[in-house]
C-alpha positions as CSV (number, residue, x, y, z in Angstrom):
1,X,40.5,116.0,90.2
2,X,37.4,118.0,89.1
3,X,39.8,120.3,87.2
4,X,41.5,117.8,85.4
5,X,38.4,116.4,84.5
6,X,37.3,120.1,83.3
7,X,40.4,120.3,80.9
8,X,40.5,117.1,79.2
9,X,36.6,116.8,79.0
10,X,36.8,116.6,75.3
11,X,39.3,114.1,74.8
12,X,37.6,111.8,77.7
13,X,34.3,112.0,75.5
14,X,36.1,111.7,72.5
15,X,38.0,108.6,74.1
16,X,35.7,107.0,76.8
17,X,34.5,103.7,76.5
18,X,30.9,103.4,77.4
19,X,31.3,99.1,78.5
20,X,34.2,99.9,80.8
21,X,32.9,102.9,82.5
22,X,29.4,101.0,82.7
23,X,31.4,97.8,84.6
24,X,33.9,100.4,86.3
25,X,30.6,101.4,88.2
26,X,29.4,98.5,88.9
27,X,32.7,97.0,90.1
28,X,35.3,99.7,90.6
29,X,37.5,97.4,92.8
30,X,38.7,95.0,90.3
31,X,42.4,95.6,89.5
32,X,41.9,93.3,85.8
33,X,39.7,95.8,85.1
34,X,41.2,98.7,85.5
35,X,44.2,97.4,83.8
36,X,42.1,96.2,80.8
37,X,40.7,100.1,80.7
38,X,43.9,101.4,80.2
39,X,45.0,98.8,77.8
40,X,42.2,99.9,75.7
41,X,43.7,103.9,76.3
42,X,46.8,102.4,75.0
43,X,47.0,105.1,72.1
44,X,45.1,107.9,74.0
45,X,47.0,111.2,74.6
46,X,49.1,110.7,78.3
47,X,46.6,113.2,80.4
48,X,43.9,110.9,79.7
49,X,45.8,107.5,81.0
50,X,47.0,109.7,83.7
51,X,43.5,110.4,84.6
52,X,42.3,106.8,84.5
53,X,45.5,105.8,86.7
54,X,44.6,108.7,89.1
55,X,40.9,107.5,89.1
56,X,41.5,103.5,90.0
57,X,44.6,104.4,92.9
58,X,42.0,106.9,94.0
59,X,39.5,103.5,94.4
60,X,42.0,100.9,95.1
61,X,44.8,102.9,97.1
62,X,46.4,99.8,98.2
63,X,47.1,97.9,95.1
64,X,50.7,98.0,94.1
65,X,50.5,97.0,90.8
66,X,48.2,99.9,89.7
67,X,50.7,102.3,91.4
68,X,53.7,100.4,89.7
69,X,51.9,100.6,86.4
70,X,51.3,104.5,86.7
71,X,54.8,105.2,88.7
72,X,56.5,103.5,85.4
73,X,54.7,105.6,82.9
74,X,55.1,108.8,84.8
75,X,58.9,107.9,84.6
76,X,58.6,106.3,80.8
77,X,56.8,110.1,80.0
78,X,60.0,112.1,81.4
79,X,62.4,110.1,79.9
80,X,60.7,110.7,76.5
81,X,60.1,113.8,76.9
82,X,64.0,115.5,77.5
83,X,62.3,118.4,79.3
84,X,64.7,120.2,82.2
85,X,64.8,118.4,85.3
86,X,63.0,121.1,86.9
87,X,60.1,120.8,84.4
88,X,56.3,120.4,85.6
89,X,56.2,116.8,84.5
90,X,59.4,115.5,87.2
91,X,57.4,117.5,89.9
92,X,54.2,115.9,88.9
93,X,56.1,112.5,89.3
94,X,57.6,113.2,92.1
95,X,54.2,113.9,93.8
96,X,52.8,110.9,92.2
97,X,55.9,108.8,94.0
98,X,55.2,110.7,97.6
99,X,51.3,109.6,97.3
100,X,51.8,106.3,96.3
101,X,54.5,105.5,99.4
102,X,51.9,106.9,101.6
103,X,49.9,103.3,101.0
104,X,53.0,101.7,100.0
105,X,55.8,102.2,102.8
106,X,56.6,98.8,102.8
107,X,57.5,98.3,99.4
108,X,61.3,98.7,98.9
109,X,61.1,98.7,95.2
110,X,58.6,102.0,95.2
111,X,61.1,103.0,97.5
112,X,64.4,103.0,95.7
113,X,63.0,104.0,92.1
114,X,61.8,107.3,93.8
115,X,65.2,108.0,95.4
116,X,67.3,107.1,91.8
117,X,64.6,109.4,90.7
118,X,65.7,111.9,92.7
119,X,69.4,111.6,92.5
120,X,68.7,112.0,89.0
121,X,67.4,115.5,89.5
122,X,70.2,116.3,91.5
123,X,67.5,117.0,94.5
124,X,70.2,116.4,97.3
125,X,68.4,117.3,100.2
126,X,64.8,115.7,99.2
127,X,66.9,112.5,98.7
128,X,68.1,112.4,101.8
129,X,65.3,112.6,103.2
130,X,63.5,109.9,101.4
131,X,66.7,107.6,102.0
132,X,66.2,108.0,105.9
133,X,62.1,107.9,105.6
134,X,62.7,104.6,103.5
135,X,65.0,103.4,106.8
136,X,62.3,104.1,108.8
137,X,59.6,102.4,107.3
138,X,61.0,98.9,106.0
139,X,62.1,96.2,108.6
140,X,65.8,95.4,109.0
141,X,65.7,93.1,106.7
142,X,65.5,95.2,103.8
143,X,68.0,98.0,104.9
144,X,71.0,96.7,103.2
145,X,69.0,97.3,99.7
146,X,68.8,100.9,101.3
147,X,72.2,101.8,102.6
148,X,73.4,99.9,99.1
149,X,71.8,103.3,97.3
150,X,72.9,105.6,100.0
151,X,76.0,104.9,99.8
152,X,76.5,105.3,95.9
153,X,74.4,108.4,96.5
154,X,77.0,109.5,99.0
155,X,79.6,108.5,96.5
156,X,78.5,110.8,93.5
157,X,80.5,113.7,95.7
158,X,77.3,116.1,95.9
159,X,76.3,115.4,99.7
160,X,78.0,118.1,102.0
161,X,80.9,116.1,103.8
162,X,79.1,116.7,107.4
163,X,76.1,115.0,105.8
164,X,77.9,111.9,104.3
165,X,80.3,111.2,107.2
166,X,77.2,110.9,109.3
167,X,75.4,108.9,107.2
168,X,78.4,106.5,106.8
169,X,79.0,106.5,110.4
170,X,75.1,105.3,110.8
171,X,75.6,102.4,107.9
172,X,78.6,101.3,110.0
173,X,76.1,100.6,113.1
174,X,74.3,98.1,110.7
175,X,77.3,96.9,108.4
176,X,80.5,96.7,110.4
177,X,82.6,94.9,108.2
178,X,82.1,97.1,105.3
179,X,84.4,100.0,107.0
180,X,86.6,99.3,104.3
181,X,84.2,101.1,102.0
182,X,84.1,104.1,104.3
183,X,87.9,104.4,104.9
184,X,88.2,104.9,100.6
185,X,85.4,107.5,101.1
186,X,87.3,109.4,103.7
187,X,90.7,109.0,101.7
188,X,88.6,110.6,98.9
189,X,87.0,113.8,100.7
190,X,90.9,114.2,102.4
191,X,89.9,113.2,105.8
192,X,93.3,111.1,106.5
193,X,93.4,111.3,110.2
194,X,90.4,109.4,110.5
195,X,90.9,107.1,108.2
196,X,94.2,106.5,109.8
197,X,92.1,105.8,113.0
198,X,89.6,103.3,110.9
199,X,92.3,101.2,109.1
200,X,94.4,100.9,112.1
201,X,91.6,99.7,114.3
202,X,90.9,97.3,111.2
203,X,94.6,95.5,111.6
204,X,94.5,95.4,115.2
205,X,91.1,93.4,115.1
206,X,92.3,89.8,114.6
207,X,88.9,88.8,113.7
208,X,88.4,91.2,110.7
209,X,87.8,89.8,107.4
210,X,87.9,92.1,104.3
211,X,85.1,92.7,102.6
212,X,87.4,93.0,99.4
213,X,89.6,89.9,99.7
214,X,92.8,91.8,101.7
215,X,95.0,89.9,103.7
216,X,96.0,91.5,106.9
217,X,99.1,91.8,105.4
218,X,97.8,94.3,102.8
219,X,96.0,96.1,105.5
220,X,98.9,96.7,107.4
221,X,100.7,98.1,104.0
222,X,97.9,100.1,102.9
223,X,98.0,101.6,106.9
224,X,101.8,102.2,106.0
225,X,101.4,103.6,103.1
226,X,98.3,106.2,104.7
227,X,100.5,107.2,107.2
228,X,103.7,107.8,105.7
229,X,102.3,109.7,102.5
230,X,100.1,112.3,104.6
231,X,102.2,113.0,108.0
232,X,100.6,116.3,108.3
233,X,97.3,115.9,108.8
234,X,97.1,112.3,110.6
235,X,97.9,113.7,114.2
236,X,96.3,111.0,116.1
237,X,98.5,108.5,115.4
238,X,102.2,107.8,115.9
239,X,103.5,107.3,112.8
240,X,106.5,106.3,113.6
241,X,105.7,103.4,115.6
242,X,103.2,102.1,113.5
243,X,105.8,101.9,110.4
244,X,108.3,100.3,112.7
245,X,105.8,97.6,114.2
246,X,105.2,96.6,110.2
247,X,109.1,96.2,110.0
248,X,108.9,93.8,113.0
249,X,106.4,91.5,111.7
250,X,106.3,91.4,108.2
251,X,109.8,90.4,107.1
252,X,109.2,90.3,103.2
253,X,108.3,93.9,102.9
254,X,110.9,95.6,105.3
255,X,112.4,97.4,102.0
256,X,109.3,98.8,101.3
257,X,108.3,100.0,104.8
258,X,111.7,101.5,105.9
259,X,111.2,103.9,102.6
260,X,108.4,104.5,103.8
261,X,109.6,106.0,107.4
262,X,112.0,107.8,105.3
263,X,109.2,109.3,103.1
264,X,107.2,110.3,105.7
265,X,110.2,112.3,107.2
266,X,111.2,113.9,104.0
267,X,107.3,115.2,103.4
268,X,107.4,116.5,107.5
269,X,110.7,118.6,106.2
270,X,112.9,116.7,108.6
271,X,115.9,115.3,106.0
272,X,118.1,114.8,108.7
273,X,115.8,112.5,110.6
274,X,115.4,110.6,107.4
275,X,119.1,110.2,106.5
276,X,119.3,109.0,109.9
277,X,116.6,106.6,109.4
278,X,118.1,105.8,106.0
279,X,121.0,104.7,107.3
280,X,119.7,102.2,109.8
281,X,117.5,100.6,107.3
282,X,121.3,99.5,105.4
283,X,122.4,98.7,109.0
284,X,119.8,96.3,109.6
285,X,118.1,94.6,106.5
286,X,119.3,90.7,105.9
287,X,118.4,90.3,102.0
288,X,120.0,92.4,98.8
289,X,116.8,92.8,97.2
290,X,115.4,95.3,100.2
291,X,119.3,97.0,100.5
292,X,118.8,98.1,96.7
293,X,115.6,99.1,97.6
294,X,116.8,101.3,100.5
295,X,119.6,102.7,98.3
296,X,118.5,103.7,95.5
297,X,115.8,105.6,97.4
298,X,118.2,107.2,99.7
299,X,120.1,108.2,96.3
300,X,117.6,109.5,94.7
301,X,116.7,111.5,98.6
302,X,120.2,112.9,98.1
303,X,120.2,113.9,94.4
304,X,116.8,115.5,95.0
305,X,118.5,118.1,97.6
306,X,121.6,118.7,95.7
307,X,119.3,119.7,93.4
308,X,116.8,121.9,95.3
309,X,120.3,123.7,96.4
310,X,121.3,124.2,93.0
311,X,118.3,125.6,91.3
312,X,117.7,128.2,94.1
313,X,118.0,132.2,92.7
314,X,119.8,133.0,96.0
315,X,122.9,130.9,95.9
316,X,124.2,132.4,98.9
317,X,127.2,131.0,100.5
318,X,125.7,129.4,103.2
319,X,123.4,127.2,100.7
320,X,126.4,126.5,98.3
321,X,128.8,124.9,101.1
322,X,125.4,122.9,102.2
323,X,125.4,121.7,98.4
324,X,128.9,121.0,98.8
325,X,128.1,118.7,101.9
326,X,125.3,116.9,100.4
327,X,127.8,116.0,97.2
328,X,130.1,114.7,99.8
329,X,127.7,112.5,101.1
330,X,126.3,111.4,98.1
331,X,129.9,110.6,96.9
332,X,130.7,108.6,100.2
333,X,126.8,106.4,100.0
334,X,128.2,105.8,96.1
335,X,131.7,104.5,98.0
336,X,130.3,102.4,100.3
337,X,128.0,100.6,98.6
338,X,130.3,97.1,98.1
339,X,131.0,97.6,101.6
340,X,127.2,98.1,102.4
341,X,126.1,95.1,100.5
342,X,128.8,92.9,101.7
343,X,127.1,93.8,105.0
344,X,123.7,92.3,104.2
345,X,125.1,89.5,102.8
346,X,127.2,88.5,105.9
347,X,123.8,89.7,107.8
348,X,122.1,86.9,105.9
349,X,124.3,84.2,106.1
350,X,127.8,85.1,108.8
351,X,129.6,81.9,108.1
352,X,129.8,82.4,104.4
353,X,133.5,82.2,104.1
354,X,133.5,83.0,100.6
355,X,132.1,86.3,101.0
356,X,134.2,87.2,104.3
357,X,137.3,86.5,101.8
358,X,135.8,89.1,99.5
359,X,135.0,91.6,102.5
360,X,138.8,91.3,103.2
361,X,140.0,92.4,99.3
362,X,137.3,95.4,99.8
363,X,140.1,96.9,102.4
364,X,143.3,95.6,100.3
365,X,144.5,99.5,100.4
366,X,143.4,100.0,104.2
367,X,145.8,97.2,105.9
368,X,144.5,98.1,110.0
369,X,140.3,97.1,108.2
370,X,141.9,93.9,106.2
371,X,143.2,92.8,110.1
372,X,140.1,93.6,111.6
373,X,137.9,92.0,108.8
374,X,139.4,88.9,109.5
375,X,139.8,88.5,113.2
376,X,135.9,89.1,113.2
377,X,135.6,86.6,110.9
378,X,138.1,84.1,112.1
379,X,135.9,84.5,115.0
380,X,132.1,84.7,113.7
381,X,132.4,81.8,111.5
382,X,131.1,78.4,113.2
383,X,133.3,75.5,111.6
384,X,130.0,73.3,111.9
385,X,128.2,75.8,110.1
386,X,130.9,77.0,107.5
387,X,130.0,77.7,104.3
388,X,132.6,76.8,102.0
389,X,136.2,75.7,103.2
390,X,137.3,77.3,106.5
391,X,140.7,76.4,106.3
392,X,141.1,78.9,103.2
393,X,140.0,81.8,105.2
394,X,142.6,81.2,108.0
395,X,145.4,81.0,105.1
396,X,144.5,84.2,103.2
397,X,144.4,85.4,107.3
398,X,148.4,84.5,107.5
399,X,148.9,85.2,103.9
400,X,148.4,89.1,104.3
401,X,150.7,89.0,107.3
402,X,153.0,87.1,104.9
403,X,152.5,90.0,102.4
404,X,153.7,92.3,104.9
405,X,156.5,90.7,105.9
406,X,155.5,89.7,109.2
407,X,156.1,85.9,109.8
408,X,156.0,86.1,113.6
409,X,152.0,86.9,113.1
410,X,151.4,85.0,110.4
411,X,153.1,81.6,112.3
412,X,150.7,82.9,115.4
413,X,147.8,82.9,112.7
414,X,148.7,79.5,111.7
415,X,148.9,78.2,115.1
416,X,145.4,79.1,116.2
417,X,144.5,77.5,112.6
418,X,146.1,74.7,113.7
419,X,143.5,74.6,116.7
420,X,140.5,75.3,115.3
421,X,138.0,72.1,115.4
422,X,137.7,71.2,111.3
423,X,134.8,69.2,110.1
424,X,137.4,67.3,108.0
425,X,140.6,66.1,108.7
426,X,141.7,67.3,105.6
427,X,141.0,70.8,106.1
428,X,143.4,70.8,109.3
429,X,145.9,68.7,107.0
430,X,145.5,71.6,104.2
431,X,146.3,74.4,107.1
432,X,149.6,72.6,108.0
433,X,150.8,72.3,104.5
434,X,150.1,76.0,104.0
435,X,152.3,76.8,107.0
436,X,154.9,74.6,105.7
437,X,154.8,76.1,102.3
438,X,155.2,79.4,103.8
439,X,158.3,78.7,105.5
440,X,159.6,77.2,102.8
441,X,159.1,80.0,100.7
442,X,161.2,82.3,102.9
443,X,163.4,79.4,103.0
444,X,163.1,79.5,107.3
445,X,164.2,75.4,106.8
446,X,163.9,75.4,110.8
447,X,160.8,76.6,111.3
448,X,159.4,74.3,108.6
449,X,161.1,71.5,111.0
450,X,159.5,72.7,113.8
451,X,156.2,72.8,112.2
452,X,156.2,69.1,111.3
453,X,157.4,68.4,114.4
């Protein structure tokens, strides 16, 4: 102090105000007064307010408006001033920060315009440092004003990863529910295993609300998602499993999450494993909006490795039959698509007669498919729960064998039509007149009898 005093002597006795220093020593407690002092400094070079500041903390130590008045200029002077963060005047403020929170520990306000003050001069480790003291010293109560500036200061991507994952790991202690916040962080810094961990203890916590509004649902897909786009590094999980448990419960995004299995197969290198799984996924979804899903993605899978194959330097022989294969393939998923999405349809809804009939004209060329498409669905379709007119589906039945010449099978076709248990009377009346017809046709007069008979 004496120092100061020596350098700025002039300007103090160019400046000083005999009243106020007369009633400063008579009352140098009085806050008003020392604020009125300084008011009347107002246009007095800054080393002479400093001085006046330094003097009335020096007699009032305790008075946080004196400190928050001369905290506020300190930061008003380096702000106007556009000198270096490393410059005399930040350190001077930082000093005048660390003096003040010796009186003032329990002021969160003194606290967090110190440590923005710090983040500002990129002093990582003194931030810290004052973001755990500030922890220490104010109650619980006032932590989550704390950890709300730790974590943005663990967010500007300067803190060693060690240091923020332990610091995250310590705001999870106090703020449980926010571990959404801390799975984006670890997404960010790469750390997907753990993550992994996080989210999936997140959807298996029935009690868990989201912090940001996400249904479970969305949880489970962003899990899905995690897992299949980074199969190399998440090693405590099984990926597989967890893909195939979201199949099992959430119906309305099976599309999504069997390309996802197959994605995460495709990034581990293993393309037969996702063909495989591919291939089950049109096995096994019931609606055409996930099938076209599941095929064009396994498409594009299969044009991507034709390809890879084609552009390599080496086209060695081995790698040019593989090519070959993979065309093949591609050729026969191309082919079997009406079949595939007949399929799903039937998968949906088995007693749609309308689309078993056009199941059957998939096969017209392939006679021994056309006789097994409709014995299974002569034999699937319920007549309660028909869709459409049965009866029709038993005639086109006896129809091909007609169109093959074969009456014997087509009357034994007929016959079991004959049994079936209608809902309408009129349906079994319609069978009978398409036997009839047929006999007539081939002009089998008898058998015509017979039938009416």
């Amino acid at each position: 102090m004496d120092a100061s005093w020596e350098v700025i002597v002039e300007d103090v006795l160019r400046e000083t105000d005999v009243a106020y220093e007369q009633e400063l020593q008579v009352n140098p407690y009085s806050v008003r007064l020392w604020f009125a002092y300084v008011k009347a400094k107002a246009e007095a070079p800054l080393r002479v307010r400093y001085l006046i500041y330094e003097r009335a903390v020096k007699e009032l130590p305790g008075s946080y408006k004196l400190w928050q008045a001369y905290l506020e200029l300190r930061l008003k002077s380096v702000r106007d001033d556009h000198d270096a963060v490393t410059g005399p005047e930040y350190e001077a403020a930082n000093n005048a920060f660390e003096r003040s929170l010796v009186f003032l520990h329990k002021m969160p306000r003194i606290w967090l315009t110190y440590i923005e003050f710090l983040m500002k001069q990129k002093k990582i480790t003194r931030a810290r440092r004052a973001l755990d003291e500030a922890l220490r010293s104010l109650p619980i109560t006032q932590h989550s004003r704390v950890w709300e500036l730790y974590v943005k200061f663990i967010k500007e991507g300067e803190v060693p990863k060690e240091t923020a994952l332990c610091a995250f790991r310590r705001y999870l202690m106090l703020e449980p529910d926010h571990v959404e916040i801390y799975i984006a962080y670890l997404r960010t810094i790469g750390r997907y295993d753990e993550a992994a961990q996080k989210l999936s203890m997140v959807v298996d916590d029935e009690d868990f609300s989201s912090m940001e509004g996400k249904t479970r649902h969305q949880l489970w897909m962003d899990l899905c998602d995690l897992v299949s786009k980074h199969p190399a590094e998440i090693k405590s999980l099984n990926i597989e499993s967890i893909i195939r448990s979201g199949i099992r419960q959430f119906t309305d995004e099976v599309g999504r999450l069997w390309i996802s299995l197959g994605d995460h197969f495709i990034r581990l290198g293993q393309f037969e494993k996702a063909r495989d799984v591919y291939e089950e996924a049109m096995a096994t979804v019931s609606t055409v909006h996930d099938f076209s899903l599941i095929f064009d993605a396994y498409a594009k899978f299969l044009e991507s490795l034709i390809s890879a194959h084609m552009e390599r330097e080496e086209a060695t022989a081995g790698s040019a039959a593989e090519a070959d294969l993979l065309m093949a393939r591609l050729e026969d998923l191309l082919g079997r698509r009406p079949e595939l999405v007949s399929s799903v349809k039937l998968r949906q809804n088995p007693h749609n007669v309308h689309e078993w009939l056009q199941r059957a004209k998939l096969y017209k060329d392939m006679p021994e498919k056309v006789i097994r498409c409709f014995t299974e669905a002569v034999m699937t379709v319920d007549p309660i729960k028909a869709e459409g007119r049965l009866w029709t589906l038993w005639a086109a039945f006896a129809k091909f064998y007609e169109s093959h010449d074969d009456l014997e099978n087509a009357r034994v076709i007929f016959s079991k039509a004959t049994q079936v248990n209608y809902r309408g009377v009129d349906d079994l009346a319609s069978v009978w007149c398409e036997w009839i017809e047929m006999e007539l046709r081939h002009k089998e007069f008898d058998e015509a009898l017979k039938a009416l008979l």
